[in-house]
C-alpha positions in Angstrom: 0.0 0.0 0.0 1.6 3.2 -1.2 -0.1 6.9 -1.0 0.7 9.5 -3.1 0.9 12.9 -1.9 0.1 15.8 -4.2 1.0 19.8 -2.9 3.7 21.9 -1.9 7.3 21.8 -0.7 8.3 25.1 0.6 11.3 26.9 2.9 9.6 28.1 6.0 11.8 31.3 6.8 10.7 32.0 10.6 11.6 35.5 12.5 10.9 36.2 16.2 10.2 40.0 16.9 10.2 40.2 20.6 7.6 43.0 20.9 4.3 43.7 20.1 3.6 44.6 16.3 1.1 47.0 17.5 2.7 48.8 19.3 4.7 49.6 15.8 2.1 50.0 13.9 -0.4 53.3 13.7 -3.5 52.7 12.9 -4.4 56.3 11.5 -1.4 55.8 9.2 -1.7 52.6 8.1 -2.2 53.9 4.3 1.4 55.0 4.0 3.4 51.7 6.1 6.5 51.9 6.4 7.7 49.6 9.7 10.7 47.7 10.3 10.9 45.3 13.0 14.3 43.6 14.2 14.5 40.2 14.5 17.5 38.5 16.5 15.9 35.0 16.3 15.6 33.7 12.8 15.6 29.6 11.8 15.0 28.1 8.7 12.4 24.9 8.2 11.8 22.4 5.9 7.8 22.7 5.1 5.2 22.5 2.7 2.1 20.7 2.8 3.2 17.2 0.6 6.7 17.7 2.7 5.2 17.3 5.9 2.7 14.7 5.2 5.1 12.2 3.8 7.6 13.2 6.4 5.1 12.2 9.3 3.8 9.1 7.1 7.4 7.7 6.7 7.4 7.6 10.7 4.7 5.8 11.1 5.8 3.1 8.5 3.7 4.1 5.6 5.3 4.4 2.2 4.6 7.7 0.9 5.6 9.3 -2.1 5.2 13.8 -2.3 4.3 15.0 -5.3 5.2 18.5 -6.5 7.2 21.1 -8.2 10.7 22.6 -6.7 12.7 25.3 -7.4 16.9 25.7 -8.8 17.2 25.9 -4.7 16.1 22.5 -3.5 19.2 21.1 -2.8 19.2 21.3 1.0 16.3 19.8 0.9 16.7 17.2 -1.0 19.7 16.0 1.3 17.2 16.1 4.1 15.0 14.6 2.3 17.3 11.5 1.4 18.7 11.3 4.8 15.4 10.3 6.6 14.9 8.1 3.2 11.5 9.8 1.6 11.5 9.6 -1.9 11.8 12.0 -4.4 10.9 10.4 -7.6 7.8 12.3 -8.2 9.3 16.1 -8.0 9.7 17.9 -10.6 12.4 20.4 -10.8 11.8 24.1 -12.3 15.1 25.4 -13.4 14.2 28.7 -13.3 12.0 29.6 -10.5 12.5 29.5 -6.5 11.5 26.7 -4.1 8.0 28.0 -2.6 8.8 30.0 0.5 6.9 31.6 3.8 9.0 34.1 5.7 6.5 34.4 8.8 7.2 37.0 11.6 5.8 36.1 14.8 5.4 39.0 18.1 5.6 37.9 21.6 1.8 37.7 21.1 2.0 35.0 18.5 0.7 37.4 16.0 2.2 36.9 13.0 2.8 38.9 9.8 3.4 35.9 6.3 4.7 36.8 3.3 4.3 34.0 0.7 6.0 33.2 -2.6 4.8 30.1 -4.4 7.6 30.0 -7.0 8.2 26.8 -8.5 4.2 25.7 -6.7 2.8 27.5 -9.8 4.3 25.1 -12.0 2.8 21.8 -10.0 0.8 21.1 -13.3 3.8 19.9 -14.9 3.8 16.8 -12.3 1.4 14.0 -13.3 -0.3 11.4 -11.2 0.8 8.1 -13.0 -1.5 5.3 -12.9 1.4 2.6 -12.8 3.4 3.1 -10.3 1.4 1.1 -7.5 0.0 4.0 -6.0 -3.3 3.1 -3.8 -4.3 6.0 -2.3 -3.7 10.1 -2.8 -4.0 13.3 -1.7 -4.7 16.6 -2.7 -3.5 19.1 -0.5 -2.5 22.9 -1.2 -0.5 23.5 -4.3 -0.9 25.6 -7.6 -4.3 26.6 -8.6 -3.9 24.0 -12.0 -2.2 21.3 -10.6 -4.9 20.7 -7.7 -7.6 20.4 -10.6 -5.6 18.9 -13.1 -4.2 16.2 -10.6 -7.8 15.5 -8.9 -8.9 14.5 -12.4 -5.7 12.5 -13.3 -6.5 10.4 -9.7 -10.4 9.5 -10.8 -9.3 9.1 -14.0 -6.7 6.5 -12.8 -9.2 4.9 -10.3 -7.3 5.8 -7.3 -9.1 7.1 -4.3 -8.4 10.1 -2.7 -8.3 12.9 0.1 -9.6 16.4 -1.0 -7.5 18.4 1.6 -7.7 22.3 0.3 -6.2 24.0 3.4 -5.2 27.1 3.1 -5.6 26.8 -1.1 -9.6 26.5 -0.6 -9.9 30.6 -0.9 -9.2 29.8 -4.5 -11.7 28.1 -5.7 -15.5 28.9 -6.0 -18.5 27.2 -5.3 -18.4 25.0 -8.6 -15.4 24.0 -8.8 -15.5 22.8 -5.2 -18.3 21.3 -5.9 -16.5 19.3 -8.7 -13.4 18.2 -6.4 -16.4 16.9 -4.0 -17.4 14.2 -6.8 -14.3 13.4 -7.7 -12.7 12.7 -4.0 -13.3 9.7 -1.8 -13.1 11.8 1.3 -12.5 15.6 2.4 -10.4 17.1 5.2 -10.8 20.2 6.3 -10.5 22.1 9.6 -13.3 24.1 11.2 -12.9 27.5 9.8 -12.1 25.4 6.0 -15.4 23.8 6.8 -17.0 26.5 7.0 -15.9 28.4 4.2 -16.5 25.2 2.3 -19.9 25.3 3.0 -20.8 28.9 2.3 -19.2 28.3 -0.9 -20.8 25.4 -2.0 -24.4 25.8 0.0 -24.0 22.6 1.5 -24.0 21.7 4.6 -21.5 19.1 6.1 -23.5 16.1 6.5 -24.3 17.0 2.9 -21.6 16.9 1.9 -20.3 13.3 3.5 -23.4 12.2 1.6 -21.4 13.0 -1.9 -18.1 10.9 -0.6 -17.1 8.8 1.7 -16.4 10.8 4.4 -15.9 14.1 5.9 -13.2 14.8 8.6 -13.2 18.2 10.3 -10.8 18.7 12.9 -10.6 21.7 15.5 -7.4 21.7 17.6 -7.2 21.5 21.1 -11.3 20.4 20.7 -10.6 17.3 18.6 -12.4 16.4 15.3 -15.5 14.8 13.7 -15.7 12.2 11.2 -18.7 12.3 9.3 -19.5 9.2 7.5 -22.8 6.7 5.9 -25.0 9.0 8.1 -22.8 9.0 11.7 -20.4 11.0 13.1 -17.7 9.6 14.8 -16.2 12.1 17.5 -12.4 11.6 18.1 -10.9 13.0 21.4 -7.7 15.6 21.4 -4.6 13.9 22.5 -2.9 14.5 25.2 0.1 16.9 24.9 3.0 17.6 27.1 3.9 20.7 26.3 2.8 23.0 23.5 5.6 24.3 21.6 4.4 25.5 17.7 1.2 24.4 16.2 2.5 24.6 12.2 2.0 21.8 10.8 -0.3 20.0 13.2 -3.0 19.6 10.4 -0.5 17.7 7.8 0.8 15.5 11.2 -3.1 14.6 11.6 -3.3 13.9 7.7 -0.6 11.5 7.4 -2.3 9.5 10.6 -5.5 9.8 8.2 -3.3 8.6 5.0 -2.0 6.3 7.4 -6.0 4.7 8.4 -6.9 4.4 4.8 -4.2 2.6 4.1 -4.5 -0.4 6.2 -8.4 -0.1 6.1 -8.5 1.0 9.7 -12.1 1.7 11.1 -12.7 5.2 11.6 -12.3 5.4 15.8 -8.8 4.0 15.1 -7.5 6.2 12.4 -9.2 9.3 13.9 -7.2 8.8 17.2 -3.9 7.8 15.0 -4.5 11.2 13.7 -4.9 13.0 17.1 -1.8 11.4 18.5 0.4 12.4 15.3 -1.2 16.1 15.7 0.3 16.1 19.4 3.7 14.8 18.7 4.0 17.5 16.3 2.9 20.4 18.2 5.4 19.7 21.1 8.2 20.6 18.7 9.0 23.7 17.1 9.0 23.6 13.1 6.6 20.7 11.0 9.6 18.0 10.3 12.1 18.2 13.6 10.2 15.8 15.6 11.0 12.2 15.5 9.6 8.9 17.1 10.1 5.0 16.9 7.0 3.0 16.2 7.3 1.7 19.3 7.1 4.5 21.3 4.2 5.7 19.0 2.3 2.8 20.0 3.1 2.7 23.5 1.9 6.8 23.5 -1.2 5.8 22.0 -1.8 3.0 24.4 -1.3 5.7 27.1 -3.7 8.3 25.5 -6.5 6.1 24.8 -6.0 3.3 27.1 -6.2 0.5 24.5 -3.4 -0.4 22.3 -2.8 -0.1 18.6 
């Protein structure tokens, strides 16, 4: 069983500014901005939404494969990719164009000010799902405007069930073409405010649409999620966490404990608490790929959590 992950790879450029951006920023004068903040605490992350998921699937012993477009500048991390052995045979490299970066400045009130450049994500298009290569299961998840489209029609095309998963890419689409990436997928996954936007969008609700796939997960941080699913909704508890370092990429942890479910045809109760317990583990950690567990203690965690084992 192999998933194939389609969406982003991106250099997550993180700055600390240890005041308050208000306190910077006037709001009678906000028509001619000109601020600088100093930042003395800077790190650079490996991200991106088909990054992360495979990263986190790879842990838990699934075989995962990202698929995507990258920049002339991948290089670092394509070594870190090859060092925790996730493949790369389905990138594509755009000669002329950057790696998709974030360079996100957070205050000491975890406001945060993002700007984004997509770069070589424009060009995800040029990627193609094959339908040879063993693949079982995909994923859509944030990437160019064309490639999500073009690649949900290459995976029902190829008879390969998949996860709808627009994250923060949903803004781009209106209520038809959402509607159409509802038909094609097996399941969505979305996270409340996504849901709701969804929704408005499409004017249905969310039972409605479950009722047009297999089934709709919703999650909502610290509150859990819902799995709605042939008429039921299946409510799966929050881990516990230890300590809550950075919440980025807690959604794609929770997605690869999904990818991970469907996979190995795991009920619903199951997968949705693998899920929860990969969302923890990551937000104890600062960036989306530093943290790192053995199966073993993975299942002995989960045992601890849910008090029932794995």
């Amino acid at each position: 069983m192999s998933a194939l992950i389609c969406g982003s790879y991106a250099y997550d450029t993180i700055m600390v500014f240890n005041d308050r951006f208000q306190q910077h920023i006037l709001p009678d004068q906000v028509h001619m901005l000109n601020v600088s903040f100093l930042v003395p605490e800077l790190r650079r992350e490996f991200g991106g939404c088909a990054g992360n998921v495979a990263y986190n699937l790879k842990m838990l012993g699934g075989e995962g494969y990202g698929m995507g477009a990258v920049g002339h500048d991948f290089g670092p991390y394509a070594e870190w990719l090859d060092r925790n052995d996730i493949s790369r045979r389905f990138l594509v490299e755009i000669p002329d164009a950057f790696t998709a970066q974030a360079y996100i400045t957070t205050d000491v009130d975890d406001n945060q000010i993002t700007a984004f450049h997509p770069g070589a994500m424009n060009f995800s298009h040029n990627a193609a799902v094959p339908d040879d290569a063993g693949i079982t299961v995909g994923m859509i998840s944030p990437d160019g405007r064309a490639g999500m489209i073009q690649h949900a029609a290459q995976f029902a095309e190829a008879g390969i069930p998949f996860v709808f998963d627009p994250g923060q890419g949903l803004p781009m689409f209106d209520g038809e073409s959402l509607h159409n990436f509802i038909e094609l997928a097996n399941w969505v996954a979305l996270n409340s405010y996504e849901a709701a936007l969804l929704c408005e969008r499409t004017g249905l609700t969310i039972e409605q649409v479950a009722e047009r796939c297999e089934a709709v997960v919703v999650t909502a941080g610290g509150n859990g999620s819902k799995i709605y699913s042939d008429g039921q909704c299946v409510e799966v508890p929050a881990a516990p966490v230890e300590t809550v370092a950075d919440p980025t990429g807690c959604g794609d942890a929770y997605r690869a404990g999904l990818l991970y479910g469907l996979m190995n045809d795991l009920d619903w109760e199951i997968t949705g608490r693998i899920a929860s317990l990969m969302g923890a583990m990551k937000i104890e950690h600062h960036g989306t790929q530093n943290h790192t567990f053995t199966r073993d203690e993975f299942d002995a965690r989960y045992q601890k959590a849910f008090g029932s084992k794995l």
